[in-house]
C-alpha positions as CSV (number, residue, x, y, z in Angstrom):
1,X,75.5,-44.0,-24.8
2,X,73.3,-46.6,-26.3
3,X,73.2,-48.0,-29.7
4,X,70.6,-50.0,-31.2
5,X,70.6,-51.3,-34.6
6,X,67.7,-50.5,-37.3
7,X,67.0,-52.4,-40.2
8,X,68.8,-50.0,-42.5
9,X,71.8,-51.3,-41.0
10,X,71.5,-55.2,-40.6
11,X,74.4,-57.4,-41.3
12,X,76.5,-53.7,-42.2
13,X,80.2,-54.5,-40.3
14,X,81.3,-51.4,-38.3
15,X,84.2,-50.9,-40.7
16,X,81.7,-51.0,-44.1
17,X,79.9,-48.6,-42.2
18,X,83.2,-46.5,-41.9
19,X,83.9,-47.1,-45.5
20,X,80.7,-45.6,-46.8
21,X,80.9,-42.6,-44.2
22,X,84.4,-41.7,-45.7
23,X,82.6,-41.9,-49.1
24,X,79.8,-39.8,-48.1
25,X,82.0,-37.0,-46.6
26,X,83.9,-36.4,-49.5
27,X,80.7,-36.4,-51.8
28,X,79.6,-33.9,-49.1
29,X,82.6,-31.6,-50.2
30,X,85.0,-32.4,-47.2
31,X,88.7,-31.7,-47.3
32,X,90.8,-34.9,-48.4
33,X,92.4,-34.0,-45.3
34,X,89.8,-34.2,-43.2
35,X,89.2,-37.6,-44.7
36,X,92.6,-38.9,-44.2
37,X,92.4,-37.7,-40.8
38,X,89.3,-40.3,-40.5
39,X,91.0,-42.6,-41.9
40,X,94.3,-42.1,-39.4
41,X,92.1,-41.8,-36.5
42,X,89.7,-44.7,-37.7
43,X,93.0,-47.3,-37.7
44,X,93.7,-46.9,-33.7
45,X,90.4,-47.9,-33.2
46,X,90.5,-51.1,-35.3
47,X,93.7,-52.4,-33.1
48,X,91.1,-52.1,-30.2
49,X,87.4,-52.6,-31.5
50,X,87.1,-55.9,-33.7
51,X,85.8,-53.6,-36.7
52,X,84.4,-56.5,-38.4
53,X,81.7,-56.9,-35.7
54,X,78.1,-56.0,-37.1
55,X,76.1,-52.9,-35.5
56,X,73.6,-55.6,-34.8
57,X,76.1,-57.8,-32.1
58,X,77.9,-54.4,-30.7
59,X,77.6,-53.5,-27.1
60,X,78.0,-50.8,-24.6
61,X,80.7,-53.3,-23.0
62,X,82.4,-53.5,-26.3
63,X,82.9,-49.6,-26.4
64,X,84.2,-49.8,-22.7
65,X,86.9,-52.3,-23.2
66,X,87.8,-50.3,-26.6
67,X,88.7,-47.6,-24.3
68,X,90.3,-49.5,-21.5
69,X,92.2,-51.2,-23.9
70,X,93.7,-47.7,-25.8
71,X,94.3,-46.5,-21.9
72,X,96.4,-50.2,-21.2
73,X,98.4,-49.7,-24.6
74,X,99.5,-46.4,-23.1
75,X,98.2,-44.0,-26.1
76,X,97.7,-40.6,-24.6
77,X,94.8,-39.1,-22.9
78,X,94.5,-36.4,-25.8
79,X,94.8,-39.2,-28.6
80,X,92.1,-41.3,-26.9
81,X,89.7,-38.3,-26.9
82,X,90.8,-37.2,-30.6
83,X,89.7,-40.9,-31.7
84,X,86.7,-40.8,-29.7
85,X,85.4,-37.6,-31.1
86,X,86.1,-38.9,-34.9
87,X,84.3,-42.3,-34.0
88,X,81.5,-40.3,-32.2
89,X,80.9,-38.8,-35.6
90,X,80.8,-41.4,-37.3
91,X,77.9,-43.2,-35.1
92,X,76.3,-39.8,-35.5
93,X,76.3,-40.4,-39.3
94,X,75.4,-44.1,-39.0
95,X,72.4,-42.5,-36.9
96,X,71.4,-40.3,-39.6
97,X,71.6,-42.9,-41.8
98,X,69.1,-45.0,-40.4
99,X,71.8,-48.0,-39.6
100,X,71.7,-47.2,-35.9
101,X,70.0,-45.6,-33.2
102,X,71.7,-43.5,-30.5
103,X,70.4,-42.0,-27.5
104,X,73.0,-40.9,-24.9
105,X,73.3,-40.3,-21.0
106,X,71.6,-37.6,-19.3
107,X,73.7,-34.5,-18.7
108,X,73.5,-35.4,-15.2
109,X,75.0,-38.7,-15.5
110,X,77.4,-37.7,-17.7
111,X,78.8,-34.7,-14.5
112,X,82.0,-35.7,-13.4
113,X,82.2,-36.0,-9.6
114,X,81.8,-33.1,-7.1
115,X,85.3,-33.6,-6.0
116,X,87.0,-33.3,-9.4
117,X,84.9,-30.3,-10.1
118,X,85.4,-28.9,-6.6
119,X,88.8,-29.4,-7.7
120,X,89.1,-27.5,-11.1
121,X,86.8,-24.3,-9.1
122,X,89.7,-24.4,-6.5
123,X,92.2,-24.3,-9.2
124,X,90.4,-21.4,-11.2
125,X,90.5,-19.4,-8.2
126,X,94.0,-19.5,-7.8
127,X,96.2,-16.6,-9.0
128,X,98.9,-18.0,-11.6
129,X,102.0,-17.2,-9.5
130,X,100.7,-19.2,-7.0
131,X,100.8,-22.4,-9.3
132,X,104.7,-21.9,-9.7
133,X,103.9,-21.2,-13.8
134,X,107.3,-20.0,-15.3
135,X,105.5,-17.4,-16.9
136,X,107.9,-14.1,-17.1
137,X,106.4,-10.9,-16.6
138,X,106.6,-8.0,-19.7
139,X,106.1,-4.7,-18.9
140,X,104.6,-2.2,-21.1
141,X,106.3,1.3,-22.3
């Protein structure tokens, strides 16, 4: 993903950004807890993202240590993803605001390798008894 910074958006700090997003969403008629969920999953990223950083001085690299930095602090694989999705829509709205501009990776270079997806085919084909599930089995009168 790259971000570039419009004029819209200069000298706006990632975490005013946030502030007026949250705003927005419940003028838009969202749930206060969806919003509070923002705002839980929006703290996580602050202990590893300096928030205070402008749109104008952030960087690919910046993004990449965020997430190397939640995997070294041992927060969950699901938690990580859950954060990324919320901050995802937030660049989203920053993008339709005019504050940045995002363009992402191709789908191809977003694949994940032919292994890991020879992988999950090999595992699909599998019957579930042969993955030693402890799934009983019902029958049906």
């Amino acid at each position: 993903m790259k971000i570039t910074m419009k004029q819209a958006g200069a000298g706006l700090s990632i975490k005013g950004a946030f502030e007026d997003f949250a705003v927005s969403q419940m003028a838009k008629g969202v749930s206060d807890k969806t919003v509070k969920t923002y705002y839980a999953y929006f703290r996580p990223i602050g202990k590893h993202l300096d928030t205070s950083l402008t749109f104008d001085v952030l960087k690919q690299t910046d993004l990449d240590r965020m997430i190397v930095s939640m995997r070294k602090s041992g927060l969950a694989h699901n938690s990580i993803s859950s954060y990324l999705r919320v901050f995802r829509t937030f660049l989203n709205w920053c993008a339709g605001q005019g504050y940045i501009s995002i363009s992402y990776p191709s789908i191809r270079e977003a694949r994940r390798s032919s292994a890991t997806a020879e992988r999950q085919r090999t595992i699909r084909k599998r019957p579930m008894w042969s993955m030693n599930c402890p799934v009983k089995r019902f029958s049906v009168r």
